[in-house]
NUMAR-145741 format. One record per atom (N, C-alpha, C, O): x, y, z. Coordinates in steps of 0.05 Angstrom, whole numbers, plus 5000, padded with zeros to 4 digits. Example, Ala and Ser with C-alpha at 12.3 -4.5 7.8 and 13.67 -1.06 7.14 Angstrom:
526448865156
524649105156
526449345156
528549345169
525749555142
527349795143
525850015157
526850235161
//
This chain:
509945535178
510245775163
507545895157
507246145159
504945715147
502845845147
501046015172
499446205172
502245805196
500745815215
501846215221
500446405224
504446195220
506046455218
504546715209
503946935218
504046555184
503746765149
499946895161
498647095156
499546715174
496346795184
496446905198
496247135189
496646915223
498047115254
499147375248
498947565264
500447375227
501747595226
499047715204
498047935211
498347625187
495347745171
494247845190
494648085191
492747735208
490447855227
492048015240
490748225238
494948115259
496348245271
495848505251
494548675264
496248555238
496748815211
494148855203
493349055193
492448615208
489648825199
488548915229
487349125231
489248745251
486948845279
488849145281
487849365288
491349125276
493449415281
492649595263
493349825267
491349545245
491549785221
493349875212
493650115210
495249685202
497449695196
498049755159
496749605144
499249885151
499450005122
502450045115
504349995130
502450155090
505650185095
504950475099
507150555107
503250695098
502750925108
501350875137
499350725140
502551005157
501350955180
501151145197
500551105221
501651415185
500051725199
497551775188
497152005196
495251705172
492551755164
490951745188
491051615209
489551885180
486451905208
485951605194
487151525173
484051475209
482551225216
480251265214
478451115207
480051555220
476151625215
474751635192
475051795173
472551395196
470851395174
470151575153
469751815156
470151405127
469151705108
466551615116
465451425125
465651985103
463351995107
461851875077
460552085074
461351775060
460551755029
458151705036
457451615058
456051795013
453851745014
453451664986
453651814967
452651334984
452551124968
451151094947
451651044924
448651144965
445251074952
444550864955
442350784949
446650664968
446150314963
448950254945
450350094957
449950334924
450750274907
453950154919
455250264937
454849884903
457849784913
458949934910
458750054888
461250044932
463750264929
465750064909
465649824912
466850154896
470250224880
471850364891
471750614894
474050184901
475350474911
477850474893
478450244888
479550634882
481550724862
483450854870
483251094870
485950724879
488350824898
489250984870
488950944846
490651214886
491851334859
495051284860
495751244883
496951284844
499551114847
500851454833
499551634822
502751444835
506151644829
506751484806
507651254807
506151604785
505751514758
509051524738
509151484714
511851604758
513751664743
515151414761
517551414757
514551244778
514851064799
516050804774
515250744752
518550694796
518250324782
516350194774
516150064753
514950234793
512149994794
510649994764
509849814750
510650244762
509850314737
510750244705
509650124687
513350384706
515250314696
515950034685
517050004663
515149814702
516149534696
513249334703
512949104693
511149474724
509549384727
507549374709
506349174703
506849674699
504349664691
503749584661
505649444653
502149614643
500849394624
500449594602
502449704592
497849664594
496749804572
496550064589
498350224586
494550134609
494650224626
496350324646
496950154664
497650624648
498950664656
499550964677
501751044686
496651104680
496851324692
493651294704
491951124697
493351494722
491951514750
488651574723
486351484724
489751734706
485851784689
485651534671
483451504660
487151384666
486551154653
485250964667
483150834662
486850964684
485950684707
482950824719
481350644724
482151034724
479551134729
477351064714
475150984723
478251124686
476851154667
476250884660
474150864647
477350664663
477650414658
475550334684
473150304683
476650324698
474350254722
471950364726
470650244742
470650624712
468750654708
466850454683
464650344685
468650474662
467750244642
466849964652
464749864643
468549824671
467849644675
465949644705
464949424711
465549844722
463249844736
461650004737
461450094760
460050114720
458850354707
455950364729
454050514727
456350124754
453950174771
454550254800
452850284818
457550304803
458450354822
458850584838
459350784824
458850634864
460250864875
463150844874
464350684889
464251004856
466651074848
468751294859
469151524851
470351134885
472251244903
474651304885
475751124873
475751614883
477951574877
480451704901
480051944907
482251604911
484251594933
486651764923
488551624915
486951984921
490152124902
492352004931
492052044955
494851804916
496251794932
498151954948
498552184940
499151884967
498752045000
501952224986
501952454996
504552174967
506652294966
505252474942
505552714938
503952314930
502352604901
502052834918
503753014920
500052814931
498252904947
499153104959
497953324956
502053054981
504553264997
506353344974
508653414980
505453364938
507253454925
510053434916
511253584900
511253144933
513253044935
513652854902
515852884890
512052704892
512152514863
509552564846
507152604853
510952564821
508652704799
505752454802
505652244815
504252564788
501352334787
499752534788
497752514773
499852724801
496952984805
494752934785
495552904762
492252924789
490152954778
488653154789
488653164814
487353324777
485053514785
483353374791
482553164781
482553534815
479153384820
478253444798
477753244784
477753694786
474453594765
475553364754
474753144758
477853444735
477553074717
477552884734
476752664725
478052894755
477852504772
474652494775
473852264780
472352704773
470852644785
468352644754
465952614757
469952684726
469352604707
468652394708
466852334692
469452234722
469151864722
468351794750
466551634753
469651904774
469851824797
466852014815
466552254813
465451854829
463651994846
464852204866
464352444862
466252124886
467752244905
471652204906
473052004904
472152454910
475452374915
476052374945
475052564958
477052264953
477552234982
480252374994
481952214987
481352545005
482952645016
483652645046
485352785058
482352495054
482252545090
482652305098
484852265110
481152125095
480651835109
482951695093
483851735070
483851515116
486251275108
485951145090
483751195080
487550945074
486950755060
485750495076
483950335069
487350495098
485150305118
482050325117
480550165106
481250545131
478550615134
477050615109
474850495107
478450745088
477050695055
476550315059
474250235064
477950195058
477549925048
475949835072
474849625068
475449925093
473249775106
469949915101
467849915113
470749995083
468050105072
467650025033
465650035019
470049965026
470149845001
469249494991
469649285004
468249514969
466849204961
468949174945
469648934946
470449354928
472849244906
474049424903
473249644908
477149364890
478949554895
480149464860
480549244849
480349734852
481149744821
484849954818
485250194818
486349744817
489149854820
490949744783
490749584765
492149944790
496049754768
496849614776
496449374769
498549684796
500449594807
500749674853
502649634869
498749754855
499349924886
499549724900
498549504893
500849764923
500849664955
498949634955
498149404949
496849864963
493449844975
491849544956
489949444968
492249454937
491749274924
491948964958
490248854972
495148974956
494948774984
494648815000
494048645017
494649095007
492749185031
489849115034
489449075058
487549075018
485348975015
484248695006
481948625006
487048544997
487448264995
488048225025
489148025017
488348225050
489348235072
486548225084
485948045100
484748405077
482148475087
479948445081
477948565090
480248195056
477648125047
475948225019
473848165008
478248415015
476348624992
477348504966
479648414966
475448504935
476448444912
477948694910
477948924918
479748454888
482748614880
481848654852
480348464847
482048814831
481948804809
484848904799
485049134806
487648794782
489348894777
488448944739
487048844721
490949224746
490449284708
494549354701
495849494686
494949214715
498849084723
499248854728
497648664728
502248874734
503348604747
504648664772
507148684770
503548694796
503648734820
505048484832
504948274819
506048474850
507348244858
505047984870
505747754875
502248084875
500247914889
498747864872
496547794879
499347904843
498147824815
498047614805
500147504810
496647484792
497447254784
497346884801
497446644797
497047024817
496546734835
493746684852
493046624875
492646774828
488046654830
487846794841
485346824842
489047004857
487647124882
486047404875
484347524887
487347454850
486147834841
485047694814
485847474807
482947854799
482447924777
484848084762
486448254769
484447934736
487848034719
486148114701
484048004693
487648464689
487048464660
489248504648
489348664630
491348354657
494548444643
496048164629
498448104623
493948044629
495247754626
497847704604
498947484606
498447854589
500347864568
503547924583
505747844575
502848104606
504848154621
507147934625
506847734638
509247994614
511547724621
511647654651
512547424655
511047764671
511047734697
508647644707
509147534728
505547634699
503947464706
503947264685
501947124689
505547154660
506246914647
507646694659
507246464653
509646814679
511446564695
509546484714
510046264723
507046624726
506746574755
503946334746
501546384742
505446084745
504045844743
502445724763
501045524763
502945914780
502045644809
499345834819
498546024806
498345744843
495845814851
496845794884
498145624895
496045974891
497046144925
495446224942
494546454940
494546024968
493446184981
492746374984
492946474961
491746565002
493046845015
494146765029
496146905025
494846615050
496946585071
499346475063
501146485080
499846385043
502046285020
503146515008
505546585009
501046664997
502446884990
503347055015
505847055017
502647135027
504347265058
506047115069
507347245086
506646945068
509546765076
510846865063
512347025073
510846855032
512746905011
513847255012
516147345013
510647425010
511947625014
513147785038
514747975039
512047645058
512747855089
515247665098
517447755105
514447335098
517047195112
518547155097
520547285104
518947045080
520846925069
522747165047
525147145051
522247295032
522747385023
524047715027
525747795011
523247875046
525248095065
526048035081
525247835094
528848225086
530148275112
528948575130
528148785119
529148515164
527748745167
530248775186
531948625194
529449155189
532649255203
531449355222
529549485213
531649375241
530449505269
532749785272
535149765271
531449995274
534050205276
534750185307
536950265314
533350095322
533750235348
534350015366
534450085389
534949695359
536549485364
539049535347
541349515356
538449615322
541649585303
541949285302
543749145311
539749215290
539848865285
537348715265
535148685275
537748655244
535748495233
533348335262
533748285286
531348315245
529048245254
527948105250
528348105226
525947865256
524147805239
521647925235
521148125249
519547835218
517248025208
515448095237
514548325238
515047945256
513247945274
513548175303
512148285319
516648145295
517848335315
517748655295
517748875307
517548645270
517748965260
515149015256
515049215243
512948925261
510548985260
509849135279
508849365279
510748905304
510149085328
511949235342
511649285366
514249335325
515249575329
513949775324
513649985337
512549685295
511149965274
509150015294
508250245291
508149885313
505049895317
505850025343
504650235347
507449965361
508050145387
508950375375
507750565385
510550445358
512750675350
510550975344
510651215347
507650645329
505250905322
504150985349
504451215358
502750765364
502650885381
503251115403
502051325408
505051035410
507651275417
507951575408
509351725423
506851665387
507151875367
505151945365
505052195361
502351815366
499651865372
499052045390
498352275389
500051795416
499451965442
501252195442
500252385453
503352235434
504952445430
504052645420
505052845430
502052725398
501552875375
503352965357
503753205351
504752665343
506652735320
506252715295
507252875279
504352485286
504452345276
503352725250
504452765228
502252835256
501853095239
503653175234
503853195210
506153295250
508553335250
509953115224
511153215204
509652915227
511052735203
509952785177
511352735157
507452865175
505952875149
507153175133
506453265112
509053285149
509253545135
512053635134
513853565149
512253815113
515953775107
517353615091
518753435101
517353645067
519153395044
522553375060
523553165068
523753645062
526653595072
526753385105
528153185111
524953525119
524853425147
523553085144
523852925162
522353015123
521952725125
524652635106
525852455117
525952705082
528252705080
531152595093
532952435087
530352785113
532052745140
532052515158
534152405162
530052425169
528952155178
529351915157
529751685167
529351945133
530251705123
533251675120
534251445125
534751855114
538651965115
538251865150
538851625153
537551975169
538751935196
537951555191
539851425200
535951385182
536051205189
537850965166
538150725172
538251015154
540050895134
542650955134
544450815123
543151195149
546051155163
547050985189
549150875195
544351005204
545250805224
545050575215
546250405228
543950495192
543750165185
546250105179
547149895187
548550355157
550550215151
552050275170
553250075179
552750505184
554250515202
554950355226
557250295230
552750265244
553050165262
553649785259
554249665280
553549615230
554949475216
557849425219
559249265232
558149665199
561149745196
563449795221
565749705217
562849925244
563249895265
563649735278
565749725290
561449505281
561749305288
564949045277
566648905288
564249105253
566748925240
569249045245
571348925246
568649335249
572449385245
571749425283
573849535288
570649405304
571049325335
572349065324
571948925304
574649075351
576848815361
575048575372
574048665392
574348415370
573948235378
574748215418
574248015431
//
């Protein structure tokens, strides 16, 4: 299972694999001075995660403003997340106030490409958090993220009832068993059949491909109803083609 939980780590980072996976890849350009980057995913602040995840701290100028306090020597990335961003879930911040605290806001470059240029990553509760646990980068949580709590991130939430149960101490490849294997089911739309993790990776990773060379992947980035639509067409084939199945005669 570890040997698994590792293979599939390095597979998703050599792929550039995210749970966003239309962003350019091209380098930001930042100019440093020398100084360690911060980088500061911005999260959809009316979200679950939030909701049940997060701590004292609970919106995109807090968590800024907090991470400036505690690295007051840093180059200070701030990332507005990618559905804020297309206007789709509340969280908006103005640049000027993000940049009250934050050196540069980033709008172009991936969350991939950000973290291969990042020394630490200051989140609540985000994905991009295990996205940079994946890749080597400090995690700093100011939540209870699901990759919290088990030695691997810096906690400032410790009161949190959800990093109180988490007693044990976890690899990283322990923790990716738990969260990628053991713990989802994956649905392949275009078999119409559960999966395991290694096979939907490298679906995601041809499918990107594919759409690349195509010139779609821009096409996906735009349109709330038309991406809408893509998630309705694929969650009906999940239950439909099921259902079907059971009521076919044997």
């Amino acid at each position: 299972m570890l040997a698994r939980a590792a293979a599939l780590r390095r597979f998703i980072v050599d792929k550039a694999l995210t749970k966003y996976n239309v962003e350019s890849h091209v380098p930001p350009g930042w100019v440093t001075g020398g100084r360690p980057v911060v980088l500061v995913p911005g999260q959809v602040e009316s979200d679950a995660s939030i909701a049940l995840g997060g701590a004292a701290i609970r919106t995109n100028m807090e968590l800024l403003a907090t991470a400036r306090k505690a690295r007051p020597d840093a180059f200070l990335v701030y990332k507005p997340h990618p559905d804020v961003m297309s206007g789709n879930r509340r969280g908006r911040v103005a640049r000027e106030a993000a940049l009250d605290h934050a050196d540069h806001v980033e709008t172009q470059a991936s969350i991939v490409a950000c973290l291969a240029h990042a020394d630490e990553l200051h989140t609540i509760t985000s994905q991009a958090g295990f996205d940079a646990l994946l890749r080597g980068v400090k995690v700093v949580t100011h939540g209870a993220p699901f990759y919290a709590g088990w030695g691997l991130t810096e906690d400032y939430a410790g009161d949190h009832p959800a990093l109180a149960r988490r007693g044990r101490r976890l690899s990283l490849d322990e923790l990716v068993a738990g969260a990628l294997l053991l713990y989802p089911r994956y649905w392949d739309p275009h078999l119409a059949a559960f999966v395991e993790a290694e096979a939907a990776v490298t679906t995601i990773a041809a499918e990107r491909e594919r759409l690349a060379n195509g010139g779609a992947p821009e096409r996906l980035l735009r349109g709330f109803w038309r991406r809408q639509g893509r998630k309705a067409t694929v969650l009906a084939r999940a239950w439909l083609i099921p259902h079907r199945n059971r009521l076919s005669p044997p």
